[in-house]
N, C-alpha and C positions, 0 to 999 in steps of 0.2 A: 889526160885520157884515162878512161876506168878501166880495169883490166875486169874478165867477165869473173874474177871473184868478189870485186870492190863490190860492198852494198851500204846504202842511205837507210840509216837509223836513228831513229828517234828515243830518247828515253826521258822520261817526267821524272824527277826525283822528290818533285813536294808542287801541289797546287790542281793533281786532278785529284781529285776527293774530299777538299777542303775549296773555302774560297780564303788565300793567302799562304804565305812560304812557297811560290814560286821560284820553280827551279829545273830546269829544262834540256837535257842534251842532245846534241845532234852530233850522229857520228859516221865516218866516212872510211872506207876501206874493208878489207880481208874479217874475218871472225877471231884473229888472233892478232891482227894490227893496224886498228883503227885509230883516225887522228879526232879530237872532240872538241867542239866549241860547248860555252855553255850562256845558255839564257837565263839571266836574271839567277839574283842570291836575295831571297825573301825570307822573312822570316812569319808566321804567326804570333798571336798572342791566347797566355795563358788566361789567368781567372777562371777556369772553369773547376766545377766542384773536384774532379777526380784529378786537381793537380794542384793541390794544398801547395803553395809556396812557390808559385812556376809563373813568372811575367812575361817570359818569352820563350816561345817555340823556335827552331831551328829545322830544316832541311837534314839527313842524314845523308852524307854527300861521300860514304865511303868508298862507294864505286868509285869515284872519279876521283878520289886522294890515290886510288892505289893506280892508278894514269893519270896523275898528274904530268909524267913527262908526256903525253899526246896530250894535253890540254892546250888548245892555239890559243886560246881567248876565253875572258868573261864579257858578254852583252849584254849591257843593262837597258831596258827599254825604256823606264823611265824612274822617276825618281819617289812610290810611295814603300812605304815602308814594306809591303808582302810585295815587293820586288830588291830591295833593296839591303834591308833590316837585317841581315844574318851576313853579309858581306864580309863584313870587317871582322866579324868573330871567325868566320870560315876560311877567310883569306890566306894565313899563313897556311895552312894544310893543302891550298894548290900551287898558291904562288905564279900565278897567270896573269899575265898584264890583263887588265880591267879597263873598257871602253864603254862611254858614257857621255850626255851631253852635257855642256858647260852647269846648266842647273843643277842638274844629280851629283855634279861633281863637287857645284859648291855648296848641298846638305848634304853630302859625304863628310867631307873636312869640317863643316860647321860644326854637328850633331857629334859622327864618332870618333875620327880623326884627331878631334883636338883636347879628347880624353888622355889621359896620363897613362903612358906605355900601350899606346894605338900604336901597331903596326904599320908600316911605311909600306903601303898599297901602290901599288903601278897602275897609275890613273890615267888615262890617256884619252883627252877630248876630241869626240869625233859630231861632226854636225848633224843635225837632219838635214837628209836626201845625202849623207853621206855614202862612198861607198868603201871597200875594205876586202881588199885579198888575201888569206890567211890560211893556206896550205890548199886542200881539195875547197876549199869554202869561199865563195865571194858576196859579203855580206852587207847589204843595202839598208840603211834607215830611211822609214817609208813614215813621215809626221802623219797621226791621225788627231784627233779631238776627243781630249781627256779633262779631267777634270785637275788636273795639275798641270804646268809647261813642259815642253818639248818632249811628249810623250810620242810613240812611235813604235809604227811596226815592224819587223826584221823581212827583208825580203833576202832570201838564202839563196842563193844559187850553186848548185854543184853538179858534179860531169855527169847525174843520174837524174837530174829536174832542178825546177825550182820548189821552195816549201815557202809558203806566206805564216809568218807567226805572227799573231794581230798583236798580243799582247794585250792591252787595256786602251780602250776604242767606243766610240760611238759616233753618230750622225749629227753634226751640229752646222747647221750654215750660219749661224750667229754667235761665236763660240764665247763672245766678249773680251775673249783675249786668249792669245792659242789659235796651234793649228787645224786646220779643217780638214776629213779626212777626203782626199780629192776624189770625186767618181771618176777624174780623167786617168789620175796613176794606179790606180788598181785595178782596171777595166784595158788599160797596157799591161797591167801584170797578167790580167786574165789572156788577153792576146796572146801575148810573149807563152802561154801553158803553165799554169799551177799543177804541179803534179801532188803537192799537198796543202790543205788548209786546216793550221793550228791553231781556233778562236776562241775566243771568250766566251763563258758560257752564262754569266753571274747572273743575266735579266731574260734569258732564254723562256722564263716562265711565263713574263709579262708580256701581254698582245701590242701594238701600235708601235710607236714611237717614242722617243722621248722628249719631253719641251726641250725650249733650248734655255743656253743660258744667259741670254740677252734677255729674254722672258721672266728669269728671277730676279734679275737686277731690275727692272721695272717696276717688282713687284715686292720686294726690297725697298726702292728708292720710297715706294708712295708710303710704306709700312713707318718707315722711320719718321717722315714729312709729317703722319696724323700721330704720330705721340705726343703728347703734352707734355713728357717728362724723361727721365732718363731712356735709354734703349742698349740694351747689351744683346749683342748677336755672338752666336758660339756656331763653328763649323770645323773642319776638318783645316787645321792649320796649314796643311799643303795645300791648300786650296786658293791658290793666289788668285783667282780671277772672283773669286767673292768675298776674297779681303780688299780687292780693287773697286768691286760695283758700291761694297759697304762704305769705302772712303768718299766715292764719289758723290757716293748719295748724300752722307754728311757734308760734305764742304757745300752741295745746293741746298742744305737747311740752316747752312750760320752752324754746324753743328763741327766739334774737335772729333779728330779718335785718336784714344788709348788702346793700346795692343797688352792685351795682357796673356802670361802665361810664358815659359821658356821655350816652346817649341814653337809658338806662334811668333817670338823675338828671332828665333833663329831664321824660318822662312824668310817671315818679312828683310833679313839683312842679307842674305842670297838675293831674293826676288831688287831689291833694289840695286845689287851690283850687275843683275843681266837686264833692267832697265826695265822690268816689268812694273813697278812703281813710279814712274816719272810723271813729275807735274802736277805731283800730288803735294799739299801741303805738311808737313813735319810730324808724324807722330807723336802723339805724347806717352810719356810711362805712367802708369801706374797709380803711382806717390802724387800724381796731380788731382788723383780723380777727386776728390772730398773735396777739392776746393773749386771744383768749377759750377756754374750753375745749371740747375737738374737738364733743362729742357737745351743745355749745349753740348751735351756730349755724348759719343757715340763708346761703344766699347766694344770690344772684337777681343772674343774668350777663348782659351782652349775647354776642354772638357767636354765638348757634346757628343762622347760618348758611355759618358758616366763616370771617366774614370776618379778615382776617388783622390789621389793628389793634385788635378788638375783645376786652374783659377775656379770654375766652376763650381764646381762641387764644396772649395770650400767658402766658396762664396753663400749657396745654397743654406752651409751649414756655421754662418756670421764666423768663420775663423779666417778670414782675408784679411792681412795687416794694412791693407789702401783700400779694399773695394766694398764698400756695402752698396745694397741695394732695397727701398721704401716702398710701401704700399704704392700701386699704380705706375710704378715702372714696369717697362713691358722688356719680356725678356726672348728673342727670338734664336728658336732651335732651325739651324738652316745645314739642317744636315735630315740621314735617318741611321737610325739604329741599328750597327752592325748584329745579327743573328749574334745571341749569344748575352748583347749588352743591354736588351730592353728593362732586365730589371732596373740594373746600374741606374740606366736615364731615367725612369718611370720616378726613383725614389728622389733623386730631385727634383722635377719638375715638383710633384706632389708637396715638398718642404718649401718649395716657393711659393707655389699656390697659398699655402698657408700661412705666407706671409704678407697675403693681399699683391703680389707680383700677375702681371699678366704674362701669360707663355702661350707664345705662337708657335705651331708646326707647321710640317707639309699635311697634317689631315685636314687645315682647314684652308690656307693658303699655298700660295706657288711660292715656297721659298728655299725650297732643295731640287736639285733634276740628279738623279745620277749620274756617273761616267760613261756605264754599259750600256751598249746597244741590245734593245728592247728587238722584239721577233722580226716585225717590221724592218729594223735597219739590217740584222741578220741574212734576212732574205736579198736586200741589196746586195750585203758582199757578196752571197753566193751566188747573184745574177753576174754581180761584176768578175769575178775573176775565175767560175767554173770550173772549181778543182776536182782532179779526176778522187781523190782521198781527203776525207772528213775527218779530225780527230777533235771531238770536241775537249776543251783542257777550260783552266780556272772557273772550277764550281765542288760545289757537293757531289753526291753521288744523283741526286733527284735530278739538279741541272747539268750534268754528262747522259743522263740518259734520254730527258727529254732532248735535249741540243742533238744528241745521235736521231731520236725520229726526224726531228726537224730537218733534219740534212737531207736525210733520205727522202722526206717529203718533198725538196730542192730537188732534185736526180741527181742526186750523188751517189754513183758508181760502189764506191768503196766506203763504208764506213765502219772506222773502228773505236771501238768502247774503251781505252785504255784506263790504267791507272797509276798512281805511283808505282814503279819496279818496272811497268811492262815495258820490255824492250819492244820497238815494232820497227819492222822491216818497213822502208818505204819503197824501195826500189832495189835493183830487178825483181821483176815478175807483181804479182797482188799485193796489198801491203797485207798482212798478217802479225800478230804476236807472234814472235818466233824464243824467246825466254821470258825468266821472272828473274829479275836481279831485285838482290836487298837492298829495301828503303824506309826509310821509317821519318823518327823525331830523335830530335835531341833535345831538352829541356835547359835553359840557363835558368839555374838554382842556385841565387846571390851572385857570385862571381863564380863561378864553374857551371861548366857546360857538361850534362850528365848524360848519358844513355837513357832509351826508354826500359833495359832490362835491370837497370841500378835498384837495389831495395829500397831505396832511400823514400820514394812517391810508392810505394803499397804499404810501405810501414806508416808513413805518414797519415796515410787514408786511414790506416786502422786506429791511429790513435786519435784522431779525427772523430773516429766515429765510437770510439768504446773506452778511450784514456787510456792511463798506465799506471799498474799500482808497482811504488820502488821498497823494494825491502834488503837493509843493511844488515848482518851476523856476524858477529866476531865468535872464533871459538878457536880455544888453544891445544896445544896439542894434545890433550886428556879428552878431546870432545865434550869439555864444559864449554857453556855460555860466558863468554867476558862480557857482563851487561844485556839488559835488555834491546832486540832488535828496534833497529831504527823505520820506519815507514811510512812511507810519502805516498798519497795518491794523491793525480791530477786528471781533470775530465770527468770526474765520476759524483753520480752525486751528494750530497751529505750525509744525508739516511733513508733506510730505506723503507717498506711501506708500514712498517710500525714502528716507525719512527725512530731507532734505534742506529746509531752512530754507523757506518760502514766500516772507519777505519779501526772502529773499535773491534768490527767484528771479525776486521782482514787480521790485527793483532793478537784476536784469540784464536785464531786457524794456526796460524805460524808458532803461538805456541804450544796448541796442543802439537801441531804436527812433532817439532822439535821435542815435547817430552817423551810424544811414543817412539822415536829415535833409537837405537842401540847407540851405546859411544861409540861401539867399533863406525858405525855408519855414518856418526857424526863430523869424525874425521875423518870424512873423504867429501870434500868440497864440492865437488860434482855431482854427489848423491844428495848431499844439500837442498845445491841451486836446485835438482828437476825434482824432488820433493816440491818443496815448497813453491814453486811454480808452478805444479798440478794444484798443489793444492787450494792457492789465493786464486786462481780463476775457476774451480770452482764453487768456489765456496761466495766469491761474488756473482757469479753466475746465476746460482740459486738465490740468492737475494733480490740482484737488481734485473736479470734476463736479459747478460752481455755479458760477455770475458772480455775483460779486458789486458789490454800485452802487460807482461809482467817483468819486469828485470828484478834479478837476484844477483845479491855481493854478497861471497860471503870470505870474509877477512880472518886470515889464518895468525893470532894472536899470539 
């Protein structure tokens, strides 16, 4: 029973304002002693220009480190990386047994787990349509249709309502493999009173439906059937129900497939222990491909999202030690473009074109559907389950705000606009923002995981964008020179517009600075360095029209 100060709270900590790093709390009790489950540990991904050297984004999950002891639980909805991907680096800091279905659990262990000095994670497999009682929280796995296995929505139940968290979800009556998301059990949850619905916003922009994915496989199967010659398809390695339709479709052409790529090996040897691959004939690696003939093999890539170590790309760029690919091999993109990666994709496709390669997308064929439900299926849930409160979650800030009209265009009662930090009341009384708790990113930079307020990514950017000129001094204790200084610039360019050397010219700064020096001033090392630091940026400044960062040593001889 709730006592009338217990209140139902929601808090995002990564995934409303971004589409990825998914990570969600729900908390129950007092304002001073609340119990918290938490939804999904996702991470994003770097590449983007203002993050020179940053491959993965993390969740800033401080709130809930410093209540860790009210942490009942982590629930993972399902198994793609902006649900999953920041788990194992986050994990010791809560230390909360982790519930998960048998698939997520076995690309847990495959992927992070079986790295050298992974954490011993409390993994605890629970089914779809499972349920699970866990302090004020009785938390249901509700299977919808995703475009990876045993994906699923959380149906939450507490002393203050029910809250429907879709998670990642759409409408598929022909899923190909995978669950469908039922009209009959959501339209019971709608029965039973939604007192909150926390959906997906990612396709909220796009009108209709979406095809299904028995309609790619078709369209797939006939693609591979009229090739004459080799066929390599690249898609989203989690994607087992169209590394399933792709096999099948080669074994009805006489055709083999090769799995290439680490992450696409990994899936594939999950997917065949939960028996999503059965009855399929044997994969081949790799190292077979050159030897079989053009018009018999099928090939299943990673990379179709550009990234640049993936089979892909260095396929694109002939440095694959197994896989090349001939004029008139056709190469199929069966996926689309994460925002962010069009470049990446655009500049292969392009080096393939160039190599007489044919490349098929979805602009011209049915060979990608997404996961997300499009407005159309949108409008079912919120037929089906009639929540008195809307909070739209996973998207930008464009699809949170559309997804909010759209709700209210539904009759929905309550809608709220949050964002990462907002704390929001769900119950008693209206839901409202009632705080702003801190949230942010954390950045994994090589092997450390750094703060977003670290110097390390603005110094980065600057030398990025202006170099660095290094200059070495020795001077003894007389404030004579021992030797001429030493100096290094990187980033900058040779000469500048009349042609004349730069570093020659950052060397005659340094020395004039240093001979109009008094000795007294010479020894003092400090007045040195910010001399000569003013002086080499500007003195490149007025040359090339940038200062660039300067570091100054100066060595007391």
């Amino acid at each position: 029973m709730a006592s009338h100060q217990d209140e139902l709270v929601f808090l995002p900590l990564g995934g409303l304002g971004e589409i990825g790093m998914n990570a969600a709390l729900y908390g129950f009790g007092s304002e001073d002693d609340r119990q918290w489950i938490l939804v999904d540990c996702g991470m994003g991904f770097g590449g983007e220009e203002n993050l020179p050297g940053i491959d993965l984004v993390y969740p800033d999950l401080r709130f809930i480190e410093e209540e860790r002891h009210n942490l009942l639980g982590i629930f993972i909805t399902h198994a793609h990386e902006d649900h999953i991907g920041a788990l194992v680096e986050m994990w010791p800091r809560l230390q909360a047994p982790v519930y998960a279905t048998k698939f997520a659990i076995g690309l847990l262990e495959t992927r992070r787990l079986s790295e050298p000095n992974a954490p011993k994670v409390d993994l605890n497999e629970i089914a779809p349509g499972q349920r699970l009682k866990l302090g004020p929280f009785d938390i249901e796995y509700v299977p919808v249709a995703h475009s990876i296995p045993e994906s699923n929505a959380l149906a939450i139940r507490t002393p203050h309502g029910l809250v429907v968290h879709t998670g990642d979800w759409k409408l598929d009556n022909t899923p190909y493999l995978g669950s469908l998301t039922s009209e009959e059990t959501f339209r019971a949850l709608g029965d039973e009173g939604v007192l909150a619905l926390i959906c997906d916003s990612t396709n909220v922009v796009r009108e209709g439906t979406s095809p299904s994915e028995s309609d790619v496989s078709r369209n797939l199967a006939q693609l591979i059937k009229d090739s004459p010659h080799r066929v390599a398809v690249t898609t989203f390695a989690s994607n087992v129900a169209r590394i399933r339709s792709v096999a099948e479709a080669a074994r009805e052409c006489g055709r083999e497939v090769i799995v290439v790529g680490r992450a696409m090996d990994r899936v594939v040897e999950v997917a065949k222990e939960c028996g999503y691959l059965e009855d399929l004939p044997e994969f081949r690696s790799a190292e077979n491909f050159g030897y079989m003939p053009r018009d018999k093999v099928v090939a299943i890539l990673t990379g179709s999202q550009g990234e640049p170590r993936a089979a892909l790309a260095r396929i694109a760029q002939d440095e694959h030690p197994d896989i090349a690919l001939s004029a008139g091999d056709r190469v199929i993109f069966s996926s689309r473009a994460i925002p962010g990666n069009e470049k990446a994709v655009g500049s292969i496709i392009n080096s393939l074109i160039e190599q007489g390669i044919e490349i098929i997308t979805d602009r011209t064929e049915l060979v990608h559907v997404s996961g997300h439900p499009r407005r159309g299926e949108l409008a079912q849930m919120y037929q089906w389950t009639r929540p008195r409160i809307a909070i739209p979650a996973h998207g930008e800030p464009l699809h949170l705000s559309e997804h909010a009209k759209f709700a209210r265009q539904q009759g929905v009662k309550e809608v709220i606009r949050a964002k990462n930090g907002s704390l929001v009341r769900l119950a008693p009384g209206p839901a409202e923002i009632v705080d702003n708790i801190p949230a942010g990113r954390l950045y994994k930079d090589g092997n450390i995981v750094i703060g977003a307020g670290e110097r390390a990514l603005p110094e980065r950017r600057k030398l990025a964008f202006a170099g660095i000129v290094t200059v070495a001094i020795a001077i003894d204790d007389r404030g004579e020179l021992v030797g001429d200084p030493v100096i290094d610039a990187m980033g900058l360019p040779d000469k500048n517009r009349q042609g004349r050397d730069l570093t020659d010219i950052i060397a005659d700064t340094v020395a004039d600075l240093l001979d109009g020096l008094p000795k007294a001033k010479r020894r003092d090392p400090e007045a040195v360095e910010n001399a000569v630091h003013r002086a080499v940026r500007a003195a490149v400044n007025q040359e090339w029209g940038k200062k660039p960062a300067c570091h100054v040593l100066v060595i007391e001889a």
